[in-house]
CHARMM-style PDB file with segment names, atoms N, HN, CA, C and O in Angstrom:
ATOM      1  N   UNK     1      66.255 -17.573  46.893  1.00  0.00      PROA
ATOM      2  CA  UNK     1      65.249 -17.769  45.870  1.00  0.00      PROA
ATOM      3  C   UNK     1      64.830 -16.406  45.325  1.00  0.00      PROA
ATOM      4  O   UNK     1      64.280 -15.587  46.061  1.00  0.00      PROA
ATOM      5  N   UNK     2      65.101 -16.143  43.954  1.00  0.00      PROA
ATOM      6  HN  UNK     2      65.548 -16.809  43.356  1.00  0.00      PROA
ATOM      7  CA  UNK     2      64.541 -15.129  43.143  1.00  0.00      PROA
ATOM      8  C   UNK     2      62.857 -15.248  42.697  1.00  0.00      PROA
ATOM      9  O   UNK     2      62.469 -16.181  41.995  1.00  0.00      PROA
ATOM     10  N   UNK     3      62.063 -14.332  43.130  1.00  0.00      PROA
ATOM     11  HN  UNK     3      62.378 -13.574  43.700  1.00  0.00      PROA
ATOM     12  CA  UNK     3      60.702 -14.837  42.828  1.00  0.00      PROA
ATOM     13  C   UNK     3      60.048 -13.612  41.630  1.00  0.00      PROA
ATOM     14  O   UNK     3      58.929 -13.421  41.153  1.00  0.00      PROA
ATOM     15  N   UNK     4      61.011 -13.138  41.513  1.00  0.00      PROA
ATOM     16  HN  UNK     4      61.919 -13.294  41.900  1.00  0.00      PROA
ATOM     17  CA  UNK     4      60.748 -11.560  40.879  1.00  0.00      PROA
ATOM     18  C   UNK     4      61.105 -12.037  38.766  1.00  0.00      PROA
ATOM     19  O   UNK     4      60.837 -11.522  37.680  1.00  0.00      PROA
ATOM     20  N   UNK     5      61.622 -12.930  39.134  1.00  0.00      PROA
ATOM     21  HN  UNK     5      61.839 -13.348  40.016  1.00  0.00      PROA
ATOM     22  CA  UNK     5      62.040 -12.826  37.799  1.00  0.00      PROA
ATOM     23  C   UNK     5      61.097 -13.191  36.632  1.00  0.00      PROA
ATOM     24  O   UNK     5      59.999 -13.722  36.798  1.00  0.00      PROA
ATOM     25  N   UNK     6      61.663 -12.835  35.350  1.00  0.00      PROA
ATOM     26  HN  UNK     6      62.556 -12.403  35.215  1.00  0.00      PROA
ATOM     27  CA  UNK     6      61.195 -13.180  34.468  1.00  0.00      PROA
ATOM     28  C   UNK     6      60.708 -14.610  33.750  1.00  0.00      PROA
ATOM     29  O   UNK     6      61.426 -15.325  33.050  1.00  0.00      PROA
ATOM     30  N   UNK     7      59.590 -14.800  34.028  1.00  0.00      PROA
ATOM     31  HN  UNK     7      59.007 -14.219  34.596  1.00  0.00      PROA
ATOM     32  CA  UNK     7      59.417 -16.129  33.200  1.00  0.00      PROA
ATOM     33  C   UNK     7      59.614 -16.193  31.663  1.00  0.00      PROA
ATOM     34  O   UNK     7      59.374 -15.230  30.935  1.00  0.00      PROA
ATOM     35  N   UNK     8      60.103 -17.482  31.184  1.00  0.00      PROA
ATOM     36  HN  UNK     8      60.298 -18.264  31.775  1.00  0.00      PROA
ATOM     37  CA  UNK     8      59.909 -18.046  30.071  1.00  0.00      PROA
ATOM     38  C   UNK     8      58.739 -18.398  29.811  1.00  0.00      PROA
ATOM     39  O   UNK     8      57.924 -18.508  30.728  1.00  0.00      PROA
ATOM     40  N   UNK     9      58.370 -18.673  28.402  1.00  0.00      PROA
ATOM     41  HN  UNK     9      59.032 -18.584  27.658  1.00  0.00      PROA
ATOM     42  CA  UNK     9      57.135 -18.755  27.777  1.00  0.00      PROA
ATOM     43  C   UNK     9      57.071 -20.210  27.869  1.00  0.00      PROA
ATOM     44  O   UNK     9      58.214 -20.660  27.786  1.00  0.00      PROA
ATOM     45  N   UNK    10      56.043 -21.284  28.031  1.00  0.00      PROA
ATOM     46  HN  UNK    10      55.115 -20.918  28.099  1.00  0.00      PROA
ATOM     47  CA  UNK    10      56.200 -22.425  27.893  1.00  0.00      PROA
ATOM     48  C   UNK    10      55.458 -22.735  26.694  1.00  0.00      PROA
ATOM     49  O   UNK    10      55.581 -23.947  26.516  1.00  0.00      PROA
ATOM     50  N   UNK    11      54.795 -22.256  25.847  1.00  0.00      PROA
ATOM     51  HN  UNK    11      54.695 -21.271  25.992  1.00  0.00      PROA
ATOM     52  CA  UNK    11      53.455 -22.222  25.137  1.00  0.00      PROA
ATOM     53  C   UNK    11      54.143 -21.531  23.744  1.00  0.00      PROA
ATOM     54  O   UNK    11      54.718 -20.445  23.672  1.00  0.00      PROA
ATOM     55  N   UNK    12      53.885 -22.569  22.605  1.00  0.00      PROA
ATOM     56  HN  UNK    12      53.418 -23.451  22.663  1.00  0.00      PROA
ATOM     57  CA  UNK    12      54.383 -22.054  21.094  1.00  0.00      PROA
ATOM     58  C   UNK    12      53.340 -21.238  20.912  1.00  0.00      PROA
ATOM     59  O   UNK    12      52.294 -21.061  21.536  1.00  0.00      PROA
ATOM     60  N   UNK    13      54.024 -20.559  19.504  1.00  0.00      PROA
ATOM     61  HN  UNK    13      54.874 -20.704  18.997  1.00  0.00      PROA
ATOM     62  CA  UNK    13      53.067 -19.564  19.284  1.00  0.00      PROA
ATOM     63  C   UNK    13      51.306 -19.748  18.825  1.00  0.00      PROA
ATOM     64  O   UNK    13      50.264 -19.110  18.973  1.00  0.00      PROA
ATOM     65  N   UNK    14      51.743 -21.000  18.210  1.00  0.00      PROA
ATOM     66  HN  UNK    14      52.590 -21.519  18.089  1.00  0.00      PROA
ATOM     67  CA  UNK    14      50.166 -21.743  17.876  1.00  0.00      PROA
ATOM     68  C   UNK    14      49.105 -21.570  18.717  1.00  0.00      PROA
ATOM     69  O   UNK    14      48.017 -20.999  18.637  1.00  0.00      PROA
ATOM     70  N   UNK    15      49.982 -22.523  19.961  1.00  0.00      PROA
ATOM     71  HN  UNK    15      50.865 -22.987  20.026  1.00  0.00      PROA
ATOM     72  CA  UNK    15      49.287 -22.447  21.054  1.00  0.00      PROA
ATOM     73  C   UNK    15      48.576 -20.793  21.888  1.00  0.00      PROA
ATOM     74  O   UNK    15      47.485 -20.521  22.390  1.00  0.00      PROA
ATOM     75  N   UNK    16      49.452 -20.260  21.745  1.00  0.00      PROA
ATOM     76  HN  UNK    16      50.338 -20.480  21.337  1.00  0.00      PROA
ATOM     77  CA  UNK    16      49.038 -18.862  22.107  1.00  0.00      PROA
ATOM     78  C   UNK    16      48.274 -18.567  21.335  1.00  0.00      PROA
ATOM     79  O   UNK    16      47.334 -18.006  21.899  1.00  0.00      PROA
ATOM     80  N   UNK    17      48.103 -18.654  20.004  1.00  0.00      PROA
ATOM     81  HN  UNK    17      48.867 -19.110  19.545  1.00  0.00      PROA
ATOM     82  CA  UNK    17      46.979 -18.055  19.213  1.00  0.00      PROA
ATOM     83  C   UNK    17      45.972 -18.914  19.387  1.00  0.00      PROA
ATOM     84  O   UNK    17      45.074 -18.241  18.883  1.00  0.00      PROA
ATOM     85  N   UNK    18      45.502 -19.822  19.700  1.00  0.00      PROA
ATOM     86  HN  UNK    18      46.232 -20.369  20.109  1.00  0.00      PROA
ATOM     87  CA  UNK    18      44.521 -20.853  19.788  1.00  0.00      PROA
ATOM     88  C   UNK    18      44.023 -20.125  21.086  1.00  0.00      PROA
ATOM     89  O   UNK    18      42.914 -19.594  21.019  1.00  0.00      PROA
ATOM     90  N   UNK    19      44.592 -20.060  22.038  1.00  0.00      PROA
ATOM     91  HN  UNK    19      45.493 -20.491  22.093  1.00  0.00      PROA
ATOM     92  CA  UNK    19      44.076 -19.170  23.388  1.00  0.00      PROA
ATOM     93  C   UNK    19      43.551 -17.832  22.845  1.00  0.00      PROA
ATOM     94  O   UNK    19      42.436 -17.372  23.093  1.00  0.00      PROA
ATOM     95  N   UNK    20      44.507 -17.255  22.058  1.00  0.00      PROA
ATOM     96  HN  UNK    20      45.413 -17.628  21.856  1.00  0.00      PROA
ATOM     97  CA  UNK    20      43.655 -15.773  21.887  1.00  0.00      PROA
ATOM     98  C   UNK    20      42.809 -16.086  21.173  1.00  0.00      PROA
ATOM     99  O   UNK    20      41.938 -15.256  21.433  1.00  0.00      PROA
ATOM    100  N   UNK    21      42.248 -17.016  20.075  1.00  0.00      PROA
ATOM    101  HN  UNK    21      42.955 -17.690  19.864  1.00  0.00      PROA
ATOM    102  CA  UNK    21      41.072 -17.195  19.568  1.00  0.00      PROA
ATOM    103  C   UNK    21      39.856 -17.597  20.038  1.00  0.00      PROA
ATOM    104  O   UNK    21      38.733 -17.323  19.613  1.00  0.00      PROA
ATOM    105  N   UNK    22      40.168 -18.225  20.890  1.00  0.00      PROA
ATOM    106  HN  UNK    22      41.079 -18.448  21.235  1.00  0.00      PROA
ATOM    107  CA  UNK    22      38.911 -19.137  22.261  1.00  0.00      PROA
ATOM    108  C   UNK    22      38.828 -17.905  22.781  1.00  0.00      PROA
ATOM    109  O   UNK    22      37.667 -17.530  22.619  1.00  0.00      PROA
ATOM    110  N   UNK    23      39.765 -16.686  23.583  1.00  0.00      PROA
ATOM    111  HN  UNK    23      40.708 -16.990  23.715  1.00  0.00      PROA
ATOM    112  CA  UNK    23      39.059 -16.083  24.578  1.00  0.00      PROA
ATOM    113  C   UNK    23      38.295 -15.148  23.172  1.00  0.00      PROA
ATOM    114  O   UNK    23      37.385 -14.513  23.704  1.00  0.00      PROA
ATOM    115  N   UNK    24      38.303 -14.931  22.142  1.00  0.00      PROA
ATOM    116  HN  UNK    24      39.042 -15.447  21.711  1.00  0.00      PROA
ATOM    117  CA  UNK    24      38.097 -13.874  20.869  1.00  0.00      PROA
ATOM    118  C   UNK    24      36.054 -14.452  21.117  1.00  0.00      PROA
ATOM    119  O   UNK    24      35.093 -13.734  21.395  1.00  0.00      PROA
ATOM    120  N   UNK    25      36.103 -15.894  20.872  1.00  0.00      PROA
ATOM    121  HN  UNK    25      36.884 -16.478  20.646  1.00  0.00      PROA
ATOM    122  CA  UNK    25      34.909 -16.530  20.719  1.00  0.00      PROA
ATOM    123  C   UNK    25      34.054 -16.329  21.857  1.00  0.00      PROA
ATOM    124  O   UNK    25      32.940 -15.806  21.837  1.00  0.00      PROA
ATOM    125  N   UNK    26      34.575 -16.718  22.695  1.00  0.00      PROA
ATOM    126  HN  UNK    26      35.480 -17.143  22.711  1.00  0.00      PROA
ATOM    127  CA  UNK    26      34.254 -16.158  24.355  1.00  0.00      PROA
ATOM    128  C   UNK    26      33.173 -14.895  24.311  1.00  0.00      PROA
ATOM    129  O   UNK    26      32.007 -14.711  24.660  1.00  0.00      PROA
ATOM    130  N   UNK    27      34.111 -14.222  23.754  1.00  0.00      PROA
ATOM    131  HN  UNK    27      35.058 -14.371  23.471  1.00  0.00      PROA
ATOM    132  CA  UNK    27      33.784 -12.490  24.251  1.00  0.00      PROA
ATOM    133  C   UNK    27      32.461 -12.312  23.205  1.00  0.00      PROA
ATOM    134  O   UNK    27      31.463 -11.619  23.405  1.00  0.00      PROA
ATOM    135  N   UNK    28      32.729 -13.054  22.168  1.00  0.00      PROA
ATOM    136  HN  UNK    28      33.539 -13.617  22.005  1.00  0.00      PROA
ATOM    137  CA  UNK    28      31.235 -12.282  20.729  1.00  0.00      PROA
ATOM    138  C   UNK    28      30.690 -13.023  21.309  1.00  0.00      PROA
ATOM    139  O   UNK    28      31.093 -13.753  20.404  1.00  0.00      PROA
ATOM    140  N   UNK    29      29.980 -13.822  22.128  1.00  0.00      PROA
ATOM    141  HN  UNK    29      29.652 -13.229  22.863  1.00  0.00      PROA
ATOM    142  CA  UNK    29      29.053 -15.278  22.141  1.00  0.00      PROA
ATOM    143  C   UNK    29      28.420 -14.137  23.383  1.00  0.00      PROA
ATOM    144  O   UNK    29      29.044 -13.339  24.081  1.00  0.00      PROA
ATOM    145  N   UNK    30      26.951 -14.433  23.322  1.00  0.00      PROA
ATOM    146  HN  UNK    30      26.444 -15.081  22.755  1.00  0.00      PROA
ATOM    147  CA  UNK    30      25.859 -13.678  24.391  1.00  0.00      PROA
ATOM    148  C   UNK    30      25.978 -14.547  25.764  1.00  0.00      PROA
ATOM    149  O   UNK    30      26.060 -14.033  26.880  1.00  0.00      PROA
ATOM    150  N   UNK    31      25.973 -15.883  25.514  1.00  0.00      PROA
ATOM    151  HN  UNK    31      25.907 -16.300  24.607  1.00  0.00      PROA
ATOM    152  CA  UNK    31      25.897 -16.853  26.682  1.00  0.00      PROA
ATOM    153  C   UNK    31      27.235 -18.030  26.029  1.00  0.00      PROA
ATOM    154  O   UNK    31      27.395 -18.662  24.985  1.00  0.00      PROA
ATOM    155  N   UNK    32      28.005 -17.854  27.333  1.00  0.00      PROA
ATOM    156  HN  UNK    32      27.875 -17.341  28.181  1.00  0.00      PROA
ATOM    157  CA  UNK    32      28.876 -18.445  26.949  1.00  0.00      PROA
ATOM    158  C   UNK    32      29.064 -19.609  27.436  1.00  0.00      PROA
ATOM    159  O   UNK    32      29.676 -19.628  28.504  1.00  0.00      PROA
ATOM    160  N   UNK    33      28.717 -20.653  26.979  1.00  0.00      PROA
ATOM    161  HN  UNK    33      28.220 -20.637  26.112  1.00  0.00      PROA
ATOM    162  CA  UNK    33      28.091 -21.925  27.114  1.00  0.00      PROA
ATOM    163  C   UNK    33      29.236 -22.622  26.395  1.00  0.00      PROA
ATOM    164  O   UNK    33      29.467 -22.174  25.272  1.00  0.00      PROA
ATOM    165  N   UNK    34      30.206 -23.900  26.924  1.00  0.00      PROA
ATOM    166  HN  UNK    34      30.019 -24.264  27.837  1.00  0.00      PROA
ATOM    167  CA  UNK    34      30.843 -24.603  26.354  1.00  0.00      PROA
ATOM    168  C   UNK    34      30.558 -25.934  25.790  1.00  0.00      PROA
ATOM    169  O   UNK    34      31.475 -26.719  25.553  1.00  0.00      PROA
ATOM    170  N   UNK    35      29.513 -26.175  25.601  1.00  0.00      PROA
ATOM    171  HN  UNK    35      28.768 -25.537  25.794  1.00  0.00      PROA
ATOM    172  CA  UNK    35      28.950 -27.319  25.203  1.00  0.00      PROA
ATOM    173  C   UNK    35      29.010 -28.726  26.131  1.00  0.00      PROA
ATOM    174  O   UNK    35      28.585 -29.765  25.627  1.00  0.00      PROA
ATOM    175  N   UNK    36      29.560 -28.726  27.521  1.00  0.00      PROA
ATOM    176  HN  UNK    36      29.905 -27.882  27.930  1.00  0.00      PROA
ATOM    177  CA  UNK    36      29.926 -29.679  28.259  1.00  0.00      PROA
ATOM    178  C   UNK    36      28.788 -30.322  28.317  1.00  0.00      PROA
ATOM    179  O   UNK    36      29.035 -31.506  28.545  1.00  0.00      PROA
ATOM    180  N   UNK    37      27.507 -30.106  28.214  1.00  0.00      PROA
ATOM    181  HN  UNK    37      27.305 -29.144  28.029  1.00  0.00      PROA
ATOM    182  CA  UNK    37      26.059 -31.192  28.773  1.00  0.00      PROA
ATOM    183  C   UNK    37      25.951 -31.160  29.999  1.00  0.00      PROA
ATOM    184  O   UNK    37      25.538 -32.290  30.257  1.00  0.00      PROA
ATOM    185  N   UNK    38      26.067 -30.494  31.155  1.00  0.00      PROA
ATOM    186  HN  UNK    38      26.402 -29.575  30.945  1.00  0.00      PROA
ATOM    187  CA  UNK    38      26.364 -30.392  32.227  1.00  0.00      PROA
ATOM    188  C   UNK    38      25.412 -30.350  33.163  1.00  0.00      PROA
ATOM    189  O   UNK    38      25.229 -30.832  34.281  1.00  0.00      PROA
ATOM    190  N   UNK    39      24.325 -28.980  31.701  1.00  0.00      PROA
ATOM    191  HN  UNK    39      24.474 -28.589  30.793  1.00  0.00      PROA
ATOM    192  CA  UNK    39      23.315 -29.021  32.405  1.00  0.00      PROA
ATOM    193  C   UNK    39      22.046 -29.965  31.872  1.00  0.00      PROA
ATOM    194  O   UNK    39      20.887 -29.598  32.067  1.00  0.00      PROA
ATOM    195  N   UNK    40      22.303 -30.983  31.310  1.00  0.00      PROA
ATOM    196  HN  UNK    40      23.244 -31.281  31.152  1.00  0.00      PROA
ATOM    197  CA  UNK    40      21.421 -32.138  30.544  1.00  0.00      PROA
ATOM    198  C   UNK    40      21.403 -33.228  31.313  1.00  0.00      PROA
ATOM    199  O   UNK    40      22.383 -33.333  32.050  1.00  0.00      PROA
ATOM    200  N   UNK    41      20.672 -34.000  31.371  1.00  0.00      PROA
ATOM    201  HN  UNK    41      19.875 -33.915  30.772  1.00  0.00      PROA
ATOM    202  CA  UNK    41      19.038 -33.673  30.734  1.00  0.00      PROA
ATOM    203  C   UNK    41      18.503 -32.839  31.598  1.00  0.00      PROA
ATOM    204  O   UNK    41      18.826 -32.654  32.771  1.00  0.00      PROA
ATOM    205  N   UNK    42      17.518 -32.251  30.862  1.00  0.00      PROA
ATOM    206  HN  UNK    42      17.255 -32.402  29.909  1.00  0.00      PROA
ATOM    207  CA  UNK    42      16.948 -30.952  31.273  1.00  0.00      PROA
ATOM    208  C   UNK    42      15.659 -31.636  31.782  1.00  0.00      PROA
ATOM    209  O   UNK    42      15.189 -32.565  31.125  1.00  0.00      PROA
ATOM    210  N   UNK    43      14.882 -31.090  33.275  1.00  0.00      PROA
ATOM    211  HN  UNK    43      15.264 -30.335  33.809  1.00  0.00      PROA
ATOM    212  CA  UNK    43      13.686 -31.677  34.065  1.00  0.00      PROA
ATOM    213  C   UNK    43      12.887 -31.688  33.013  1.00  0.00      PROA
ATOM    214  O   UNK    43      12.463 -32.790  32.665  1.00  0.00      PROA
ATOM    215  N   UNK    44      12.473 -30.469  32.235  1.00  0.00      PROA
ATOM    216  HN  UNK    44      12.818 -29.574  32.517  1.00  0.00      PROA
ATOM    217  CA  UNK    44      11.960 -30.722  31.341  1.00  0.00      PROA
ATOM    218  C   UNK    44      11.335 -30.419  30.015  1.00  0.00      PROA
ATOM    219  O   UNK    44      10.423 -29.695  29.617  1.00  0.00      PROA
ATOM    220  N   UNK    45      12.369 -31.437  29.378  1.00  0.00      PROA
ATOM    221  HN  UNK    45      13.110 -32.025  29.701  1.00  0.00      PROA
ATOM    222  CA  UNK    45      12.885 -31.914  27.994  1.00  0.00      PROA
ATOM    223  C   UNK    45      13.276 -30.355  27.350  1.00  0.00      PROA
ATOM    224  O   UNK    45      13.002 -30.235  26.156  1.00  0.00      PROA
ATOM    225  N   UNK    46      13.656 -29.610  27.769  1.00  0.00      PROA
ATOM    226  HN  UNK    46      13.879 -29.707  28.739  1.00  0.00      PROA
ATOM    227  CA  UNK    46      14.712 -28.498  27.017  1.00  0.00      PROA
ATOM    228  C   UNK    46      15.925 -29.030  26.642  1.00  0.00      PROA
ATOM    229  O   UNK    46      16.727 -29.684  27.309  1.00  0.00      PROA
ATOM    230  N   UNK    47      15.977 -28.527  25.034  1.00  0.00      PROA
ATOM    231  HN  UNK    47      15.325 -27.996  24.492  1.00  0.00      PROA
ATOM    232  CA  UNK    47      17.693 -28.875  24.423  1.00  0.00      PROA
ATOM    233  C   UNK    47      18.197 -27.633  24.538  1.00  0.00      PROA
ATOM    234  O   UNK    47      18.214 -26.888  23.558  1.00  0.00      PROA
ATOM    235  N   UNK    48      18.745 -27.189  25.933  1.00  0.00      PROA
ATOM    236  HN  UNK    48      18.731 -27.794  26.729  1.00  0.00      PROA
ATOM    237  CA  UNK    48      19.863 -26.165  26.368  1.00  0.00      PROA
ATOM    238  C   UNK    48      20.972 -25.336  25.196  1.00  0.00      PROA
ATOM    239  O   UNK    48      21.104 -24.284  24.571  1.00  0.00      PROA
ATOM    240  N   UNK    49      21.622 -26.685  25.443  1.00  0.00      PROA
ATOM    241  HN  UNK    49      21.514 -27.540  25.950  1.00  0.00      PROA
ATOM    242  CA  UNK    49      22.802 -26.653  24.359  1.00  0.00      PROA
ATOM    243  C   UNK    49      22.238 -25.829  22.519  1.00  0.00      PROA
ATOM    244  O   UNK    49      22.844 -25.030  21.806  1.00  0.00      PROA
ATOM    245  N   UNK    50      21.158 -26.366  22.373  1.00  0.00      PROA
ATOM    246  HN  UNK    50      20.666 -27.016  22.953  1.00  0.00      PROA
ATOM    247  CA  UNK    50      20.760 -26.471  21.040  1.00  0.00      PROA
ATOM    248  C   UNK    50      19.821 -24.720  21.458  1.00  0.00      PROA
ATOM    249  O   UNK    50      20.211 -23.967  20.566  1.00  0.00      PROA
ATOM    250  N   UNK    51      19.357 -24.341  21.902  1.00  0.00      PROA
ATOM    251  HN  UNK    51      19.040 -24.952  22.627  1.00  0.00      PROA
ATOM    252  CA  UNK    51      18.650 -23.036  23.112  1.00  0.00      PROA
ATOM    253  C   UNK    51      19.809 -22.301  23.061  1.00  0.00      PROA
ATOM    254  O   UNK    51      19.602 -21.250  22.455  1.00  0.00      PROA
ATOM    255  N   UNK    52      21.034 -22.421  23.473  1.00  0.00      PROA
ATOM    256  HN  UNK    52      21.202 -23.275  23.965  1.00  0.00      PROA
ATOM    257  CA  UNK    52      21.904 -21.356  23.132  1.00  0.00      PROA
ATOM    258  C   UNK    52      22.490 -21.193  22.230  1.00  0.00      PROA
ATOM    259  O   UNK    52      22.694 -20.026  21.893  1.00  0.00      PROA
ATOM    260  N   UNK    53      23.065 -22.362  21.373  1.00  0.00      PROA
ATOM    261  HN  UNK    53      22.899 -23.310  21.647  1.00  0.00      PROA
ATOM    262  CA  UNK    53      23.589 -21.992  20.411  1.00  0.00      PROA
ATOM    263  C   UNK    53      22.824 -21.112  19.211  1.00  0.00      PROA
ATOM    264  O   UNK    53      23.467 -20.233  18.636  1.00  0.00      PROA
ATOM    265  N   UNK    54      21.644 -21.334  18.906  1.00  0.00      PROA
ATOM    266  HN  UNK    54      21.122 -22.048  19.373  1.00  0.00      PROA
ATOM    267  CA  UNK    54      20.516 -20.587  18.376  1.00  0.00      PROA
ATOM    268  C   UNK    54      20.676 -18.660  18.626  1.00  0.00      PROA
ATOM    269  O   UNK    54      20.720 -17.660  17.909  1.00  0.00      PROA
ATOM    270  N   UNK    55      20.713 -18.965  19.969  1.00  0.00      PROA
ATOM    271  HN  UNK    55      20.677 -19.777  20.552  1.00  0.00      PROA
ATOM    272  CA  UNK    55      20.140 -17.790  20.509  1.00  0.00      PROA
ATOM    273  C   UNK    55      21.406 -17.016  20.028  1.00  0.00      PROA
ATOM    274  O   UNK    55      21.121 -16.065  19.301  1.00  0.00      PROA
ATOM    275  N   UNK    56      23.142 -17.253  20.332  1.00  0.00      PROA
ATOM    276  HN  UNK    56      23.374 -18.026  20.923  1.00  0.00      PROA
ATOM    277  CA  UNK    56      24.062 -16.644  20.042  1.00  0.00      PROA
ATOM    278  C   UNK    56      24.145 -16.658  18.657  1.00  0.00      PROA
ATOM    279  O   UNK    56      25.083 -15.998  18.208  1.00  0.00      PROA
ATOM    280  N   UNK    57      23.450 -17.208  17.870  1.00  0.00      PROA
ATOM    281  HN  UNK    57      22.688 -17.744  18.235  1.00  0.00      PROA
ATOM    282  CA  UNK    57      23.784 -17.269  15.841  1.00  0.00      PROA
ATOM    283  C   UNK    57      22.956 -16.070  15.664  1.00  0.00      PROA
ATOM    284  O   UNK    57      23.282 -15.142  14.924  1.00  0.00      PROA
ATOM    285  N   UNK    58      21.679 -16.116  16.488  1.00  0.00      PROA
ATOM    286  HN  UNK    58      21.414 -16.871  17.089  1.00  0.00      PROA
ATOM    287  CA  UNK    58      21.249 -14.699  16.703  1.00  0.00      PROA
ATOM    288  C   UNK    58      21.185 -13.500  16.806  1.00  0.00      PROA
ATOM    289  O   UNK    58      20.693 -12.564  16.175  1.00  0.00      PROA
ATOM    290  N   UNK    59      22.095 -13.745  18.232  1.00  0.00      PROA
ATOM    291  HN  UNK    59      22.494 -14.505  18.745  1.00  0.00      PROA
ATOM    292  CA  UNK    59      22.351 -12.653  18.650  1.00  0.00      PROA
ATOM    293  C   UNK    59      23.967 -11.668  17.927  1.00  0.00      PROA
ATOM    294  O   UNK    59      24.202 -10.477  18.134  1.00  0.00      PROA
ATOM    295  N   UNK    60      24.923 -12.738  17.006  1.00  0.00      PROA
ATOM    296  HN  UNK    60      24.733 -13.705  16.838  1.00  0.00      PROA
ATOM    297  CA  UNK    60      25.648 -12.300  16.948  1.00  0.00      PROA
ATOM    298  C   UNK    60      25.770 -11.822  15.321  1.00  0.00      PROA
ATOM    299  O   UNK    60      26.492 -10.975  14.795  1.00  0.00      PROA
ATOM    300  N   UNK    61      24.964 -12.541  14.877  1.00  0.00      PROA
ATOM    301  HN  UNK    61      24.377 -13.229  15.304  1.00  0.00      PROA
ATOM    302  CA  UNK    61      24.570 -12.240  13.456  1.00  0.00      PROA
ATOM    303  C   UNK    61      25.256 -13.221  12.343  1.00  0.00      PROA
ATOM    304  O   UNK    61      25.449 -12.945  11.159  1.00  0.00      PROA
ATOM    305  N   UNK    62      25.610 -14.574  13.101  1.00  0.00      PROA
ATOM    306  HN  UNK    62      25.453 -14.797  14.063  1.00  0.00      PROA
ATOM    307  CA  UNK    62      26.207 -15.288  12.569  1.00  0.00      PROA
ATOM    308  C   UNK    62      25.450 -15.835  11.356  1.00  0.00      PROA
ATOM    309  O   UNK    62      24.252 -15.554  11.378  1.00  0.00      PROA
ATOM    310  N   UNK    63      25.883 -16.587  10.247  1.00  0.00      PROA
ATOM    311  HN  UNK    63      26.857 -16.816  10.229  1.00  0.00      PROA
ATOM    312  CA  UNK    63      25.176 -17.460   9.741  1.00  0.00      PROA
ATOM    313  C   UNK    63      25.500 -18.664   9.193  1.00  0.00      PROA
ATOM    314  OT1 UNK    63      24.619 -19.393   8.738  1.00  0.00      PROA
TER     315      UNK     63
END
């Protein structure tokens, strides 16, 4: 068994750019929060989701 070798790519190029764009978003975002609801409902009544996204349009100078 060769374990050294070179892999093939399994992933079109699309796909690769869709990854480098997510980790691109990743990196500018202050809190990087994926929108899962995960941490909802909140004990009490904070909209999290709606709390960060704010805060990163903010912080990043989006508009």
């Amino acid at each position: 068994m060769r374990t050294c070798e070179p892999l093939t790519l399994s992933l079109t190029e699309v796909e690769l750019a869709v990854i480098e764009e997510t980790k691109l978003m990743f990196r500018i975002t202050k809190v990087n929060c994926a929108g899962c609801n995960y941490c909802m409902p909140s004990p009490v009544s904070l909209k999290i989701l709606n709390n960060f996204t704010y805060y990163n349009i903010l912080f990043s100078g989006w508009s």
